[in-house]
N, C-alpha and C positions, 0 to 999 in steps of 0.2 A: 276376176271381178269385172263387170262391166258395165259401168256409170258414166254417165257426159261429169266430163271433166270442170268444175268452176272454173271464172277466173280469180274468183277468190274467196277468202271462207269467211264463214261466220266467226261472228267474237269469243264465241261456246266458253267456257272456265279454266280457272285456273288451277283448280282441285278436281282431282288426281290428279298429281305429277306423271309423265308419261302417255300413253298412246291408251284410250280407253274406249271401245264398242260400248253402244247402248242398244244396236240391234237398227238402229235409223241411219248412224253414221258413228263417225269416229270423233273424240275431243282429244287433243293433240296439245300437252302443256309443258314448258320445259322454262327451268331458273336461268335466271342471269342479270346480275347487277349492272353492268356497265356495255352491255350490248346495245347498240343503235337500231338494231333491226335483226332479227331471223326469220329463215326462209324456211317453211317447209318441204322439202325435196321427195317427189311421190316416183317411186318406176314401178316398172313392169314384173312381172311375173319374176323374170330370171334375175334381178335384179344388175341388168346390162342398160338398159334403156331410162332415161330421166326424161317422164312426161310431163312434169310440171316443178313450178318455181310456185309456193305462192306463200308471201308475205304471212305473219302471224299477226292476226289484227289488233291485235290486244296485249297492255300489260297490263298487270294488277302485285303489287306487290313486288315488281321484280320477277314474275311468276310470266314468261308470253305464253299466250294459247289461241287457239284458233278450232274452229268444230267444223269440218269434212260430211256433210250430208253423202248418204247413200254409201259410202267405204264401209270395207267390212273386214271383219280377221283375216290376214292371209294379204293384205296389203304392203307393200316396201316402203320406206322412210327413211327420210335420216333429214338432218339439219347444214344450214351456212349460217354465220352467223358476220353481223357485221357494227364494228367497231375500232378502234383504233389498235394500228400495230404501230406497239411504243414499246419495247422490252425493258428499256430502261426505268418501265412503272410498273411492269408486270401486264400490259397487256398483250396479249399477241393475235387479234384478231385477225381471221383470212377466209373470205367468202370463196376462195377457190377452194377451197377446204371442207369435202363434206366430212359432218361429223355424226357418230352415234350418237343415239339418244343417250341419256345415264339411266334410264330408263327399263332401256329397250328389254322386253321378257323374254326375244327369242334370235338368236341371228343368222343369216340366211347361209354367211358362207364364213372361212378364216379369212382374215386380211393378207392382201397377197403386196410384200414389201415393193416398192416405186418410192424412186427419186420426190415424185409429186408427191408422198405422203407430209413430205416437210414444208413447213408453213417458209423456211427462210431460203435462200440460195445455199445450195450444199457447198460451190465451187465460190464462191462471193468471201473478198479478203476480209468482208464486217462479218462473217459468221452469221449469225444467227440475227444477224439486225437489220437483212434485207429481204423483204417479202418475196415470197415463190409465188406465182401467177398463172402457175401449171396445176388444171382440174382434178382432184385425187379420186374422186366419187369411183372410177371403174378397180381402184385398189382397196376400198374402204367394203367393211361388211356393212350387209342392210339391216336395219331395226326391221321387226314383222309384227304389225298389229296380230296379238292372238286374242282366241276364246277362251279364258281359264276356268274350264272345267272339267271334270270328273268323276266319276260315279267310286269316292269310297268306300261306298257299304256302311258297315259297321265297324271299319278301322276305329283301331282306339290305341291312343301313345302306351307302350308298356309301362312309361312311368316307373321304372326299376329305380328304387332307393340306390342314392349314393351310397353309402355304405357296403350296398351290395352289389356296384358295377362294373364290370370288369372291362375294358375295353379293346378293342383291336384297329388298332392305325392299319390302312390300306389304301391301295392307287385304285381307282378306279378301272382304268387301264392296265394295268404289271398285274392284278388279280386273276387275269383271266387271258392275259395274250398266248400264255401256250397252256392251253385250258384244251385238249383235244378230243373235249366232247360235247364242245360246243359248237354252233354253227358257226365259219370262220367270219362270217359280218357281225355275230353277235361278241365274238370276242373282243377284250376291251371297252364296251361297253356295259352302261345302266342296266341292259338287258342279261347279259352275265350274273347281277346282281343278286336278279329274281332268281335265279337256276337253283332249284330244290337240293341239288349235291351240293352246291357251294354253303346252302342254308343249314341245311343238315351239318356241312363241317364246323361252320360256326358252335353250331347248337351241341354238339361233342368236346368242343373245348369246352364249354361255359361259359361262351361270349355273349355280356346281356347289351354291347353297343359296339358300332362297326363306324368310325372315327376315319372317314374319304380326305384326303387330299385335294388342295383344290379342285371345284367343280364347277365354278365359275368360268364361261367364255374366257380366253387366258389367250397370251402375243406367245408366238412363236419369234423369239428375239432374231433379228436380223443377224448379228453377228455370230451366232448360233450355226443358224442355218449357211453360212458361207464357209464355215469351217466342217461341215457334214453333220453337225449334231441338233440338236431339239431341246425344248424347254420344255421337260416331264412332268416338271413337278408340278409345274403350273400356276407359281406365285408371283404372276404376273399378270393382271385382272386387268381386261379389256371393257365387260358388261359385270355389272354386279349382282343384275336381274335375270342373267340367262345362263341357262346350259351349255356347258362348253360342247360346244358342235360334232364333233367328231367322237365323243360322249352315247350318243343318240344313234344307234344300228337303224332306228326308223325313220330319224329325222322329226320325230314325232316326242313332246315335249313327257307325254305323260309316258312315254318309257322309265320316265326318271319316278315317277307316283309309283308304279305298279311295283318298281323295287322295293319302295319306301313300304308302301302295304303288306308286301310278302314278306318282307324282314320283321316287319310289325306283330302279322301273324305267328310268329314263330318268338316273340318276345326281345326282337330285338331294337335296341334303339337306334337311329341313324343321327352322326353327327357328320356338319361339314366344316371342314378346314376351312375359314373365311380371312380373303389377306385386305382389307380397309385402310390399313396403314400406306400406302403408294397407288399409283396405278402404271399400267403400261408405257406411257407416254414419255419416260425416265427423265432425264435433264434437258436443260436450255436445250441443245444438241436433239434433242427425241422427236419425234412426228406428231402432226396434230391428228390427232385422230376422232377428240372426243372432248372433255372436259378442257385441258390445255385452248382447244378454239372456244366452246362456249363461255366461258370468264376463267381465265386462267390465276387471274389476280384474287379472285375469290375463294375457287377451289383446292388452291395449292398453298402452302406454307412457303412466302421468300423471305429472302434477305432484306432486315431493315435496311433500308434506306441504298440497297442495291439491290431493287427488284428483279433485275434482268437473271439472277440467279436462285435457285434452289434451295431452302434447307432441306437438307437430303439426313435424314438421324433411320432413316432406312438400311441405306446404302447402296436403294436402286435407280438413284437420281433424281428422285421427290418425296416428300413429303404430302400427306392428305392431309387440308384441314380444316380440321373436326371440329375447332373451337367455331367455328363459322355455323352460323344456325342453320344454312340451308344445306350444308353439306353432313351435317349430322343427322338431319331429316332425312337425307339423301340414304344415311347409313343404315338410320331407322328401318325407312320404309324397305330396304333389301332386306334385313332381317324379318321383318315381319312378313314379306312377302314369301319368303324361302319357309318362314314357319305353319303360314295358316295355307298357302296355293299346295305344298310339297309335305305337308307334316314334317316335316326335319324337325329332331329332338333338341338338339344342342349344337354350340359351337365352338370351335373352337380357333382363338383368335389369332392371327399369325404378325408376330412385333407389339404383346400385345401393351405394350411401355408405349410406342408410338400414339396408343387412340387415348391415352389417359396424359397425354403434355397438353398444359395450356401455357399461357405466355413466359411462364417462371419454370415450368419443368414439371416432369412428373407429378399427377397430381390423384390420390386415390380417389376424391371426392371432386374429380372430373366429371365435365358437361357430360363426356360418355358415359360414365360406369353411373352416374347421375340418371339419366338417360331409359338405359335398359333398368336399371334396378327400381325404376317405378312403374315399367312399363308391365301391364297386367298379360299379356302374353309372355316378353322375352322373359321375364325375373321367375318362369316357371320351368325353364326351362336348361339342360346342361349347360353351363357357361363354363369354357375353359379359354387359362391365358398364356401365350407363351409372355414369360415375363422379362422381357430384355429387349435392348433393339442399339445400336450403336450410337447414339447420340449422347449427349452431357448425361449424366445417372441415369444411364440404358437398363443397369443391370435391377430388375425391381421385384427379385424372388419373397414370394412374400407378405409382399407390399400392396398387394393388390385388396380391393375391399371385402366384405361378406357377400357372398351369393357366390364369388368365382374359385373357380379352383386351377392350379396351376403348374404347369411344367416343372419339374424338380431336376436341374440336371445334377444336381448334388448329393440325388440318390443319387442316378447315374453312376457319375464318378467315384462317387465313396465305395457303391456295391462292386463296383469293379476291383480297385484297387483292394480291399479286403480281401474277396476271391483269387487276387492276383500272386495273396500275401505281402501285398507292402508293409512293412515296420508301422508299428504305432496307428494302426485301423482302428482297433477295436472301441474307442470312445467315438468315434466316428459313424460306425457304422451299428451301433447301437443309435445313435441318436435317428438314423434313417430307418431303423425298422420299429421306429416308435413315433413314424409319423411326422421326422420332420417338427418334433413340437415345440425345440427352444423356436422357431421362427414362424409357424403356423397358428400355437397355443396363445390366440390373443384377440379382442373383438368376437368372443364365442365360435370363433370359429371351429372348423371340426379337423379328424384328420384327413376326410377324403380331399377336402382343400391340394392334398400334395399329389400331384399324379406322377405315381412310382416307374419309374422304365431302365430297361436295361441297354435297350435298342432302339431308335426311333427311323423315320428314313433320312435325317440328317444325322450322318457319320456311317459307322461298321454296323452292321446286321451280327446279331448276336453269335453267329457260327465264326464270323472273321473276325471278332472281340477274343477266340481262344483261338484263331488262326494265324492272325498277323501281328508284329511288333510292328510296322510302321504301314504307314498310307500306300496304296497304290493307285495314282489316282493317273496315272498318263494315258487313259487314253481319253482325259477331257482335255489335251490340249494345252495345258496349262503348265509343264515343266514343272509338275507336283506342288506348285506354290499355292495350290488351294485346297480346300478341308484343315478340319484340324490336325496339329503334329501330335499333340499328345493326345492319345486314344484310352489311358490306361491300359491295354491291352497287352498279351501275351501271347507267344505262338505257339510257346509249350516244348520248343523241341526242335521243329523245322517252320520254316515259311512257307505258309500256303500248303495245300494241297501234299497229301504224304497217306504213302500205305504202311507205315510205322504204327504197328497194333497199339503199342504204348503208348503213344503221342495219339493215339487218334480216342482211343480209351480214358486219357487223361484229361482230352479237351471233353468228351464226352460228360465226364461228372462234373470239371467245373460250369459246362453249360447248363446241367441241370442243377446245380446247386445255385445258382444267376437264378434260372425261372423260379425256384422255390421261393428264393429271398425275395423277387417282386410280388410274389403272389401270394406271400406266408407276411410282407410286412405291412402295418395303419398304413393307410392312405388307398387312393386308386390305383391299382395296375392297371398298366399300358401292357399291352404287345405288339410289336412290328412283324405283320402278314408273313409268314413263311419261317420267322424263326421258330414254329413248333414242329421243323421239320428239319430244319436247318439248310435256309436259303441263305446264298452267299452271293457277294456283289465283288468276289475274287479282290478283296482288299481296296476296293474304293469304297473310300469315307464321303465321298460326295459326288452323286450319282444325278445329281437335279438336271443334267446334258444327255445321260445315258435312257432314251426311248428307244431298249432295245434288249435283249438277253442277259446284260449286265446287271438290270433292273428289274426285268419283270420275274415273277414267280414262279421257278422252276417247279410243276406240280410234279415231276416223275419223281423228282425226290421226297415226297410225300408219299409214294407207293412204293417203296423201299424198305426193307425191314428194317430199318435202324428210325426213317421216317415215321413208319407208323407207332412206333416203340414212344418214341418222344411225342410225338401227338397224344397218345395214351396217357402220359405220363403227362403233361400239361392240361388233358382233363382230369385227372385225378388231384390235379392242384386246386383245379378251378371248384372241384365239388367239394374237396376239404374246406376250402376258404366260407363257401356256400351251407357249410352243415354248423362251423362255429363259427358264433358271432366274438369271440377273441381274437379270431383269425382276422377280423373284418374293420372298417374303419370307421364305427359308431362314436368313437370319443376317446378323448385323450387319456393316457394310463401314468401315473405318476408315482403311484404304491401307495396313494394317499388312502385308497377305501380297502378294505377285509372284506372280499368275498365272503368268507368263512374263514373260522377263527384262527388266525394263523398263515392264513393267504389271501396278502395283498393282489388288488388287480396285478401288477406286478411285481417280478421281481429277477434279479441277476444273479449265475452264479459263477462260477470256472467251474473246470471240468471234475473235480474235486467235489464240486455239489457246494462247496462253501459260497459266500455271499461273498462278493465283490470289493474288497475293500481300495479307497482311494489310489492307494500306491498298485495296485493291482492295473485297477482302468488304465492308468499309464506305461504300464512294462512294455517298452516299443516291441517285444519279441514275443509275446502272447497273442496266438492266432485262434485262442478257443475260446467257447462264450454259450453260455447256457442263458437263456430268458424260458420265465414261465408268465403265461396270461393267465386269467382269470374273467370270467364274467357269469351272469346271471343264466341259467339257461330258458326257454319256454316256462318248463314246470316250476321257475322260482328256483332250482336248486342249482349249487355251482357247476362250473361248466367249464372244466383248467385244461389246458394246453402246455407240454414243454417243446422248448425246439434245443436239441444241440449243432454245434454249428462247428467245425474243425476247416479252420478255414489253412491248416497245415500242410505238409507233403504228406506228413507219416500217418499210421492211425493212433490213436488216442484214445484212454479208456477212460468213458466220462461215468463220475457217479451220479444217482439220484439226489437232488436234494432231500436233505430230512424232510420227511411228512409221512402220514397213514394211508397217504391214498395208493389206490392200487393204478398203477399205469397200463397200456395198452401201446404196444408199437403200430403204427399209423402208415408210414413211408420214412424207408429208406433211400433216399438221392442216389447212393452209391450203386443201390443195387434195386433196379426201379420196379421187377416182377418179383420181389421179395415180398408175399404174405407177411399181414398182419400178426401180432400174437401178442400172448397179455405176457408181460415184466415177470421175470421170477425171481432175478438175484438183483443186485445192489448196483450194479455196473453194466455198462455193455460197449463197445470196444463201435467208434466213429470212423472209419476210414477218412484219409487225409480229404480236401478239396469238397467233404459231404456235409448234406444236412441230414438230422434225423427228426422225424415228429411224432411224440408222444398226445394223448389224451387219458383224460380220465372214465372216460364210456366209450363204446366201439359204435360206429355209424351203423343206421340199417341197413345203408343200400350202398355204400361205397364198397 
C-alpha cells in the first residue's frame, strides 16, 4: 500500500466494530469503557516496522473509532491503549503494550513469547503491580485489514435434520499430518480439508457433519513450549475472528471457504469447536496481549471487591464476561461473522456452563443462550454444549435450554462400563440407549438434544478404551497427574500393544459392539477421527501437549485389512441408522403408543424373550438385554427393529419375543462379514461382548 501517511484521522464510526474497507479507506472501531485514550498502531508490510502512532479521534458510546483515508486490505494494525494501571480495581492499562484488535479477521504471524509481552515487572517483589515499560509490538501478531470476499456459487447449507446427523470430531491438523498423498505444505491444513479422498472417506462412513477443533488463531502456551511441547488442541483463543495461522498452506483466508464449500457439496455440514468461555491472556501472572490492555475490568469476570484477581470457573486463569453487553456483542458478532463470511453450520461450545453464569450462577435463560436463541441466523443453526466447566454448579448436563444439544458423558461412561461388564449396568444403560430421556425428556425437547460418544479427543481414543486399564500419560511431563484416573476401561488381557490373537479378537468385538451401541442408540452420535480404524494415542488420555505422532492420525492403519474391515463396518452402521428412523433420534419412546396392535414403540425383554420385570432391571449379574423399537415407516406401515445385546463373556441363546412378525438378521457385531438372512427358528445363540440387529423388512441397498 502506498499512501501519504496523515497525522491524523478522521472521526469515521463507531459501527462496525473492528477494521472495515469501504474501498476509499479504512474505519477502525474498537470498545472500551475506562480507556483515556487509544492509539492506532499502522506498520509495514512485514509487520517489523511501526509507521505511525495516531490517536482515535472519537468516542461514541464507549465505542473509539477513527476513519484512515486511502488504507486498503492488506494493511497492519494493532492498538495501545491508555488508562490507569491500578490492579487493585481491575485495571491494568499499558501503552507500551501493543494490543490485538478483538476484532482482528486475519493475523499476520503467531505471537513470539518476550519478557515485554507482560504489562508488569516479571522480576519486581510487587508482582504484577508494577508496570513494564518495555515495547511488546515486535513480539505481538498484527491485525490485517481484509477484503471478505468470495465467489460461493451456489453453495447451499446441507441442513441435514438432527435426527439424522451423525457427526465426526477431528483436528484440523492430526487429520492430515501423515496424510502422504498430499502435498507436504498442504498437510495439516484447511486445504487438506478440501482433498476429494478425505471427502469421499467421509462420505463412506455416513458422516453428514465434520465437528473441527478449535480453529480460532489459538497461544502457543509459554510453558508448553519450554518444556518441548505445543498446545494442539488449541483452546486457547488469541483472535476470535481469525484463522488460526499456521491452519492456512496459503496464508490465504478463503482456503478455509473452499473447504467449507467442498464439504458442503458432498452434504456435509461443518461445525467448529468455539472456546468464548476464557481467553489466552490466563491470570493476573498472564501477558497483555489484547483484551486484558484494552479494559480488562470490563472484559474479564474478577473478584468482588479484589479486583486484582480472576474468577477463574475455567481453570485457564480467567473467566470471559459475557454478562457485560459489549463483550457478548463481542461474542455475537464472531459467531455470526464465522456463520455468514465462512458458512459454518454449527457450533460447538467449549465450557459451555461458563457462557450461561450470570451473577448467581448458572443460568438457562442467560443473556447468552437469550442471545443466540433469538438471533435469526445463529438459532438456525447446530448449536452444541459441553455442559460443565469447574466453577460452583459446573456440572449442568441437561440443563441447558431448547435449541442446544449437548455432550453426554454419561453415555460415555455407562456404554463403557456395560461393555466392560460391570455389575448392575443394565438399568443404566438402557436409560442411554433411549436417549438419555429421564434427563433430556423435558421443555419438548428431543432425543438428539444428547450427543452420544464413546470417544472424544478428551481422554482414550476408542482402540485404547479396550487397550488400557490405566492412563499413560508421561510423556506430557506431568508425573501422570493429569487426565482422568478412571477411564472405565479395559485391557482385556495385556497392556497395550499385544500379538495375543485372543486379546486382540476380544478387544476387536467389544470395540464393535461400543460403535453399534453409539450408533444403534436416540440421540446424536459422535465419532473421534480414526477410531473407524483404530487410532491410538498408545494410552494417553490427554493429548492436548502431544502436536505430534501421538496425536495425529495414523492413515496406514486405515489401509490395513483389519482397518478397512472396521471402517466398513462403521459404514454399514451409519446406513442402517439412515434406512430406520427407530434407529434414529426423532422422539422420545416410552411404550406409551402401539405401532400396531400389540407393539408398543417400545419395548424390553431378557434373553428369554419375556418382558422385563422390576426385580429383573436390578439383578446386578444380568448382562443381557433385548430392546425392540417400533415406528411409523414412509408407506404409514410399521417399521420394528430388535437389538440383542450380551454384553457377557460367554454366548447366550436369545429367544424372539412373542409376535407374528417375521424377522430378518441385519448385522452381527461379532461377526461383521456375516450375511444377512431371514429368522427361521425361535432362537439364535449371541456371542459374548456382541450385538445383534434384527428388522422386520430387509433394506434395498444395504
Amino acid at each position: 500500500m502506498i499512501f501519504t501517511m496523515p497525522d491524523r484521522l478522521q472521526p469515521g464510526l463507531p459501527y462496525p466494530l473492528g477494521a472495515k474497507s469501504d474501498g476509499l479507506g479504512v474505519n477502525f472501531a474498537v470498545f472500551s469503557a475506562n480507556a483515556h485514550k487509544i492509539e492506532l498502531c499502522l506498520f509495514d508490510r512485514a509487520g517489523r516496522k511501526e509507521l505511525a502512532r495516531l490517536p482515535l479521534p472519537e468516542c461514541t458510546d464507549e465505542v473509539w473509532h477513527g476513519y484512515l483515508p486511502e488504507a486498503e486490505p492488506g494493511q497492519l494494525y494493532g492498538y495501545r491503549a491508555y488508562g490507569p494501571f491500578d490492579p487493585l480495581r481491575g485495571h491494568r492499562f499499558n501503552p507500551n503494550k501493543l494490543l490485538i484488535d478483538p476484532y482482528a479477521k486475519q493475523l499476520s504471524s503467531p505471537l513470539r513469547w518476550s519478557d515485554a509481552l507482560f504489562g508488569y515487572r516479571l522480576n519486581s517483589s510487587r508482582a504484577d503491580m508494577s508496570i513494564d515499560r518495555r515495547d511488546s509490538a515486535p513480539a505481538v501478531p498484527k491485525a490485517i485489514v481484509i477484503e471478505d470476499s468470495f465467489n460461493w456459487g451456489d453453495d447451499r447449507r446441507p441442513a441435514v435434520p438432527w435426527s439424522k446427523t451423525v457427526i465426526y470430531e477431528a483436528h484440523v491438523k492430526g487429520i492430515s499430518m501423515l496424510r502422504d498423498d498430499l502435498l507436504p505444505h498442504q498437510r495439516g491444513t484447511f486445504a487438506s480439508l478440501a482433498n476429494p479422498r478425505f471427502i469421499d472417506h467421509l462420505v463412506k462412513l455416513g458422516i453428514t457433519a465434520i465437528e473441527l477443533l478449535p480453529a480460532h488463531a489459538f497461544l502457543q502456551d509459554r510453558f508448553l513450549l519450554e518444556r518441548g511441547l505445543r498446545n494442539y488442541w488449541g483452546y486457547n483463543t488469541l483472535a476470535f475472528f481469525a484463522p488460526e495461522p499456521a491452519y492456512l498452506s496459503s496464508g490465504e483466508l478463503n482456503e478455509m471457504r473452499l473447504a467449507v464449500r467442498r464439504l458442503h457439496a458432498a452434504g456435509i455440514e461443518v461445525i467448529l469447536d468455539v472456546v468464548y468461555n476464557h481467553t489466552a491472556e490466563g491470570n493476573e501472572m498472564g501477558p497483555t496481549v489484547s483484551l486484558r490492555g484494552l479494559d480488562n475490568a470490563s472484559y474479564f469476570r474478577l473478584m468482588p471487591g479484589n479486583e486484582r484477581y480472576y474468577i477463574n470457573d475455567t481453570g485457564c486463569g480467567n473467566t470471559l464476561n459475557i454478562s457485560h453487553p459489549r463483550v457478548l456483542q463481542m461474542v455475537m458478532d464472531s459467531l455470526r461473522h464465522w456463520a455468514e463470511s465462512y458458512h459454518i453450520d454449527g457450533f460447538r461450545f467449549d465450557l459451555g456452563s461458563t457462557l450461561g453464569r450470570e451473577s448467581h450462577g448458572f443460568d438457562p435463560g442467560s443473556g447468552f443462550f437469550d442471545a443466540i436463541l433469538q438471533d435469526p441466523v445463529l438459532s438456525r443453526l447446530k448449536l452444541i454444549s459441553e455442559p460443565w466447566d469447574i466453577g460452583p454448579g459446573g456440572y449442568q448436563l441437561a440443563n441447558h435450554p431448547p435449541g442446544f444439544a449437548e455432550w453426554n458423558d454419561k453415555f460415555r461412561d455407562g456404554v463403557r462400563r456395560f461393555w466392560r461388564g460391570d455389575p448392575g449396568q443394565r438399568p443404566e444403560f438402557a436409560a442411554r440407549l433411549t436417549g438419555s430421556a429421564e434427563m433430556f425428556d423435558r421443555r419438548r425437547r428431543k432425543p438428539w438434544a444428547s450427543i452420544n460418544y464413546i470417544a472424544s479427543h478428551d481422554g482414550f481414543t476408542l482402540q485404547d478404551v479396550v487397550s488400557y486399564t490405566g492412563k499413560h500419560n508421561e510423556a506430557n511431563g506431568e508425573d501422570g497427574r493429569d487426565g482422568h484416573s478412571e477411564n472405565y476401561s479395559a485391557n482385556w488381557g495385556v497392556e497395550g500393544p499385544t500379538d495375543d490373537a485372543v486379546v486382540l479378537e476380544l478387544r476387536d468385538r467389544v470395540r464393535r459392539a461400543m460403535l453399534t451401541t453409539v450408533l444403534f442408540a436416540q440421540g446424536t452420535p459422535m465419532l473421534l477421527a480414526g477410531d473407524e480404524f483404530g487410532r491410538t494415542q498408545n494410552g494417553n488420555n490427554n493429548a492436548y501437549c502431544q502436536d505430534n505422532e501421538i496425536s495425529w492420525v495414523d492413515w496406514q492403519a486405515a489401509a490395513t485389512p483389519a482397518g478397512q474391515l472396521l471402517t466398513a463396518y462403521v459404514g454399514r452402521l451409519t446406513a442402517l441408522r439412515h434406512e430406520f428412523e427407530a434407529l434414529q433420534a426423532c422422539r422420545f419412546l416410552h411404550g406409551g403408543e402401539e405401532i400396531a396392535p400389540g407393539i408398543p414403540d417400545i419395548a424390553w425383554f431378557d434373553e428369554r424373550g419375556e418382558a422385563l420385570t422390576p426385580e429383573a432391571w436390578h439383578n446386578p449379574e444380568a448382562r443381557a438385554l433385548s430392546v425392540r423399537r417400533a415406528s411409523r415407516g414412509q408407506d404409514g406401515q410399521p417399521d420394528v427393529v430388535l437389538l440383542f445385546l450380551n454384553a457377557g463373556h460367554d454366548p447366550i441363546e436369545f429367544s424372539f419375543p412373542p409376535s407374528d412378525m417375521t424377522w430378518h438378521m441385519l448385522l452381527d457385531s461379532a461377526a461383521p462379514d456375516r450375511p444377512g438372512y431371514k429368522v427361521e427358528q425361535p432362537t439364535v445363540g449371541v456371542q459374548g461382548h456382541s450385538v445383534m440387529l434384527f428388522a422386520t423388512r430387509v433394506p434395498k441397498e444395504i
